[in-house]
N, C-alpha and C positions, 0 to 999 in steps of 0.2 A: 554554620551552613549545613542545609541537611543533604542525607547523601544521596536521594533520587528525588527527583520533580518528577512525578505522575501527571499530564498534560489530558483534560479530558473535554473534548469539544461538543459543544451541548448545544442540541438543535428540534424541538418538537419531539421530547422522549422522556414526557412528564411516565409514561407507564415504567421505564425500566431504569431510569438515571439515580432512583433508591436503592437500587441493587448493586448498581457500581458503582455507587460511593461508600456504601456499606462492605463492600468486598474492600475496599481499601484501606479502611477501618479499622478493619478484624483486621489486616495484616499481624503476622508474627512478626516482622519487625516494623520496626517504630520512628528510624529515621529517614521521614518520609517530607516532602510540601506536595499538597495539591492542588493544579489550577485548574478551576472550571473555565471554560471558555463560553457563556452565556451568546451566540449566536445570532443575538434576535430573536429568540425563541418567540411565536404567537403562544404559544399553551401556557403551563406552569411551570414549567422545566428549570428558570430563570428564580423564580420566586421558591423552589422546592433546594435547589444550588445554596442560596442565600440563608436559607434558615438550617443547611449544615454547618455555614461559615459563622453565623451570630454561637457556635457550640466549642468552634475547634480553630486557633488558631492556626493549626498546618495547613486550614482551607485558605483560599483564595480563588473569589469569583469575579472574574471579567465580566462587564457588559459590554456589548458592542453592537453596531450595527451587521446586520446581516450579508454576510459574503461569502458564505461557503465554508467547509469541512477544511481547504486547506490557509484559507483566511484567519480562520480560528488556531487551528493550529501554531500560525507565526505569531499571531496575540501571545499565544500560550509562550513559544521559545524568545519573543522580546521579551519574559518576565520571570522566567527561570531562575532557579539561584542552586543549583546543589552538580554535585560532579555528574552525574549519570542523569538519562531523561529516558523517563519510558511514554507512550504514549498510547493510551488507552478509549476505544470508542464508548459512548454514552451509554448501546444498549447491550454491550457484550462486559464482562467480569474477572476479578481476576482470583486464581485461588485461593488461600488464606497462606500457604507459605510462598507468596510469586516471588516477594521482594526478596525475599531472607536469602531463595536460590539463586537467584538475579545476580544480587551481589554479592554472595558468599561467589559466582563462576566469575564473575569477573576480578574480583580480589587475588583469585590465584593466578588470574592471567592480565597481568596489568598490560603483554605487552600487544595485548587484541584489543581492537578498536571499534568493533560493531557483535553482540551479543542476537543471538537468535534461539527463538527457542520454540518446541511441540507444542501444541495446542489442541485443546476439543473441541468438536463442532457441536454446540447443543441447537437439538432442532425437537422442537417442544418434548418430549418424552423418550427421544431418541438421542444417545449421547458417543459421538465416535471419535477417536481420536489419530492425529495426525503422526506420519511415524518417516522424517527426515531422517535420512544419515548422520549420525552423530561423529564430530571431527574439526579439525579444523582448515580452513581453506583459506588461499589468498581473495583479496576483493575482486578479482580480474575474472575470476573461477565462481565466485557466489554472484555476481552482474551475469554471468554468463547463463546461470543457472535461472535468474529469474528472466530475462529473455526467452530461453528455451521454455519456459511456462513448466520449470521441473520443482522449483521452489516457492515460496512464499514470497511477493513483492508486496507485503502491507507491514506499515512501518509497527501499527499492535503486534503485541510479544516478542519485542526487540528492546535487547538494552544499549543505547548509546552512549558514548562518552562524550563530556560537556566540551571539550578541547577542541572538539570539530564541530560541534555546530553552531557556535558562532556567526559564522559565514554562509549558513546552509538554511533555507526557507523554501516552502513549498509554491507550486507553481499552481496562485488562483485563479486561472485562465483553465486549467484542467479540470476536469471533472470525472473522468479515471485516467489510472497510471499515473496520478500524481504520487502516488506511492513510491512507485518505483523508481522514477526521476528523483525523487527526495533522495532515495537510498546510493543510486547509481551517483549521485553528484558529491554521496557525503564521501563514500569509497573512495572515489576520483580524487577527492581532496586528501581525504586522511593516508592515502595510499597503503591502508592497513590490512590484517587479516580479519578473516569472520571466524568464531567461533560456535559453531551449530551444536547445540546444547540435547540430551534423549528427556531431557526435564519437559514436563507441559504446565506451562506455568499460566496460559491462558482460555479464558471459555468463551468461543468466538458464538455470538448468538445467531443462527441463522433466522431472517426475518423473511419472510413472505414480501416479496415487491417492493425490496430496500433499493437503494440508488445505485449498488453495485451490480444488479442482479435485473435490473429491468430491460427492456426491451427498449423502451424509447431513449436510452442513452447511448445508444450504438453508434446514433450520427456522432455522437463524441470521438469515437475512433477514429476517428479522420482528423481531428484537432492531435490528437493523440499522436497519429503513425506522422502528423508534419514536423510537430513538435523535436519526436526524437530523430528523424531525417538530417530535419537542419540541427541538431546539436551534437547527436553522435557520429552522422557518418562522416565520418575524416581520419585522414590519412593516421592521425598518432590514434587512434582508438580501434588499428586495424584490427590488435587481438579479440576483438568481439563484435568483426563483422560480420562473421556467418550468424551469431545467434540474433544480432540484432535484424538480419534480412529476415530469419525465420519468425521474428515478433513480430515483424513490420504485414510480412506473406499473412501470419497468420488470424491478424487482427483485421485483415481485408477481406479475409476468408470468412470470417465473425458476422464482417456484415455483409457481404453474399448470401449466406447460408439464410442469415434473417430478411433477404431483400431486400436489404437495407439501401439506399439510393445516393447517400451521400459521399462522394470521395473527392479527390484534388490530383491534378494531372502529375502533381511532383510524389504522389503515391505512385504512378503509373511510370511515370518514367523513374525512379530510383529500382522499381520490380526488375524493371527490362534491365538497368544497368548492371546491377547484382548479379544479373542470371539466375534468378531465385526458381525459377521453373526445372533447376538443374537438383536442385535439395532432394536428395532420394527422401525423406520423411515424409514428404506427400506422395498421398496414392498417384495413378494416374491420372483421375479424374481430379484430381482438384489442383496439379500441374497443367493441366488442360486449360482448364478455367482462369488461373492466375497471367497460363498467356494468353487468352483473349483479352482479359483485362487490361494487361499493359496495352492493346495495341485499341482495343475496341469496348472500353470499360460499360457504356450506354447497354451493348450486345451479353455484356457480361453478366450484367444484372436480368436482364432476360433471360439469358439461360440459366442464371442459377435457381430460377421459378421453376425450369423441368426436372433441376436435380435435387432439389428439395423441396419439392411440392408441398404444400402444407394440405 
């Protein structure tokens, strides 16, 4: 059994998915499987996958129909076979010693159950890197953390242990924050610590008008802020009620700012129940706003045309 499944979801990324499988390649360690998760790709992405796997038996290529990033990814963890899974996107890479560090941090620490670790941002010729608090935290403290928008909620450059996630599959109805709901559910179950690693073991690729980063997927926030409404806010999850009001506050705030028009009245009334207009973290002006919203959300969106005027 090898001791990491690399999970890598391939979807229209005939230009960069040679680079990511070749970084996994060169790894300095070797006991690796990787599964492509072939998406339905229209391009060559599909067919570029398969003529790695006719070379190297640690490949393995899924085809499937097409359902989405987090579709692919449960493809990927119904087919797993090795203790740890990391999960890697098509057009972003990983060092040449990711795994060696990966698992050499988790071998010394069997008794952490979710691995995190720095990363660089490469944006064409410009390379920055990410600089987390190095330590380790309970899961109750690092959910908390990606709520308050202070950490990283994408499951690339994380190492997992195969013992929890069994039970743990991503939710293909989302289209963002399926990340973070991945992470928040595996925590909730494994009731483990995180270990935040000063290692950058990943090269996240910034792409120009990628799906996390567009404008027209903000109506998603509203799928988003119902989703974790009804799943988080209850009584035994009090300990990360305030961070989760501030996610909720401030993914409303997200699409205000872009005039974005869509929301749902149980966004509105969870604001007002919260008291989330009480949050000193918002200025005055955008606690202003959030209580119009609760009471007069139509009004709300009009004003935030005069406060962000484009």
């Amino acid at each position: 059994m090898p001791k990491v499944s690399v999970i890598v979801p391939v979807y229209n990324v005939e230009k960069y998915i040679s680079k990511c499988i070749d970084s996994i390649l060169n790894q300095t360690y070797t006991d690796w499987e990787l599964i492509l998760v072939d998406d339905g790709s229209p391009d060559r992405s599909g067919t570029i996958c398969d003529r790695y796997a006719q070379n190297n038996r640690s490949i393995k290529v899924i085809h499937k129909k097409n359902g989405g990033v987090s579709s692919a990814r449960n493809a990927g963890l119904k087919e797993f076979n090795s203790e740890y899974v990391m999960f890697v996107d098509a057009d972003d890479y990983l060092t040449p010693n990711a795994l060696e560090n990966a698992v050499a941090v988790a071998n010394e620490h069997p008794e952490i159950e979710l691995f995190t670790f720095n990363y660089n941002i490469v944006c064409t010729d410009q390379v920055s890197r990410t600089d987390f608090p190095a330590g380790i935290v309970s899961g109750w403290t690092f959910i908390e953390s990606m709520l308050n928008y202070k950490g990283t909620g994408s499951v690339w450059g994380k190492l997992f242990r195969r013992k929890n996630l069994r039970d743990c599959f991503f939710n293909s109805m989302l289209k963002l924050g399926e990340d973070t709901e991945f992470i928040i559910d595996y925590l909730i179950q494994s009731e483990g610590e995180v270990l935040v690693s000063n290692l950058s073991i990943y090269n996240y690729v910034l792409i120009p008008n990628s799906a996390s980063h567009c404008k027209d997927n903000l109506p998603e926030l509203t799928m988003l802020n119902v989703e974790f409404i009804h799943k988080y806010n209850h009584p035994e999850l009090e300990n990360i009620s305030q961070a989760l009001a501030y996610y909720i506050a401030s993914n409303v705030i997200m699409k205000l700012s872009s005039l974005c028009r869509h929301y749902e009245s149980i966004e509105c009334d969870y604001l007002r129940s919260v008291g989330v207009t009480r949050l000193k973290r918002f200025n005055v002006k955008v606690r202003f706003l959030l209580w119009i919203f609760e009471y007069f959300p139509e009004y709300a969106i009009r004003l935030a045309s005069i406060y962000w005027r484009r």
